[in-house]
C-alpha positions as CSV (number, residue, x, y, z in Angstrom):
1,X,7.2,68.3,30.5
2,X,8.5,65.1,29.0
3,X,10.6,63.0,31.2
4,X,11.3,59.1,32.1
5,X,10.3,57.9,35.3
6,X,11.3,55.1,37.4
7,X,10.1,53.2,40.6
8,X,12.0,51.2,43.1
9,X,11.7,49.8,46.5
10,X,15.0,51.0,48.2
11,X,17.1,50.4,51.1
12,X,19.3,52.7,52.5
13,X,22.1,50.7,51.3
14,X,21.0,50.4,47.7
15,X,22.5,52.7,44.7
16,X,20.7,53.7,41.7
17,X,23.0,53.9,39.0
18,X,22.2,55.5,36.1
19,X,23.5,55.9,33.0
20,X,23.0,58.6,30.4
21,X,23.5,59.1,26.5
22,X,24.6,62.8,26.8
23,X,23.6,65.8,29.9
24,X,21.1,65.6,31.5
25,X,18.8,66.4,34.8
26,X,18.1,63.3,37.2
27,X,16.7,63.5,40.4
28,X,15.3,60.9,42.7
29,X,12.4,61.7,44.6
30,X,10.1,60.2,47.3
31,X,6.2,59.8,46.8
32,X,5.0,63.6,47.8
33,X,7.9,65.5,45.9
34,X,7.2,63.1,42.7
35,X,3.5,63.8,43.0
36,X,4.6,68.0,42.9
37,X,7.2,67.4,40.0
38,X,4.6,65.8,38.4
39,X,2.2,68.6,38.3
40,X,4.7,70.9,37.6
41,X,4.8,72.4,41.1
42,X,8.1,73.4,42.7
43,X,9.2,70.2,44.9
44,X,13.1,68.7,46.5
45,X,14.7,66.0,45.9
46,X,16.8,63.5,48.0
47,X,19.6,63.4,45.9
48,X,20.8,64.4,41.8
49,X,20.7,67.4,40.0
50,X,22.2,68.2,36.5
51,X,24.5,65.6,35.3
52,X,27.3,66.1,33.0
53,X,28.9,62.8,32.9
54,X,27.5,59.5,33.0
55,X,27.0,56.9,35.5
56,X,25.1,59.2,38.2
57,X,24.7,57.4,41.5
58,X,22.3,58.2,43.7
59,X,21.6,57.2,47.2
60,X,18.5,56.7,48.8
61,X,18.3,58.6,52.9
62,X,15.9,55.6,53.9
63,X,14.4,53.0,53.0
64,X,10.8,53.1,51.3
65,X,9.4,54.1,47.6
66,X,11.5,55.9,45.8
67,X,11.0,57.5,41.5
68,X,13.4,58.3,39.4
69,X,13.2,60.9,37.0
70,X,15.3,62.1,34.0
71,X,14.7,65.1,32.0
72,X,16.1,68.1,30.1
73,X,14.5,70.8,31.9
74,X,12.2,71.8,29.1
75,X,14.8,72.0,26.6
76,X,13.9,70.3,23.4
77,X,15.9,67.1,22.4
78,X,15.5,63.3,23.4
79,X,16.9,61.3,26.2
80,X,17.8,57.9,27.1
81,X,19.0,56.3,30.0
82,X,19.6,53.1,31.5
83,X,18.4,52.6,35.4
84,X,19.5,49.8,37.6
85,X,19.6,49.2,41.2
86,X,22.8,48.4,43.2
87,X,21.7,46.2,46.0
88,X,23.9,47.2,49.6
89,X,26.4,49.1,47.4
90,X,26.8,52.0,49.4
């Protein structure tokens, strides 16, 4: 599967805010659950899902190693995206 990734150090009070040309899937994942999406395997995520408007902001439970992922769910097409963290914005 074709997707971009992304890896951050997070707080709890840090946003990720993303922003997306168009629909698209975006999850953020700890370590374990990116390692399973990565293989394909069935995995969670802490916070996302399908986004149909643009920024998405997700939100980190804890602090620690956090990826990012976007994708289109094995549809065919291209994505882009822009990823930044918002430090102690939630």
């Amino acid at each position: 599967m074709n997707y971009l990734h992304y890896e951050f150090d997070l707080s709890e009070d840090d946003v990720v805010e993303v922003t997306l040309e168009g629909q698209a899937n975006v999850r953020l994942l700890d370590p374990e659950n990116y390692s399973l999406y990565s293989r394909g395997e069935r995995h969670t995520y802490a916070d996302g899902g399908f986004a149909r408007e643009s920024p998405v902001e997700l939100s980190p439970p804890h602090a620690g190693h956090w990826h990012v992922v976007v994708d289109l769910g094995g549809y065919p097409g291209t994505i882009r995206a822009g990823v930044r963290v918002l430090k102690g914005a939630s």
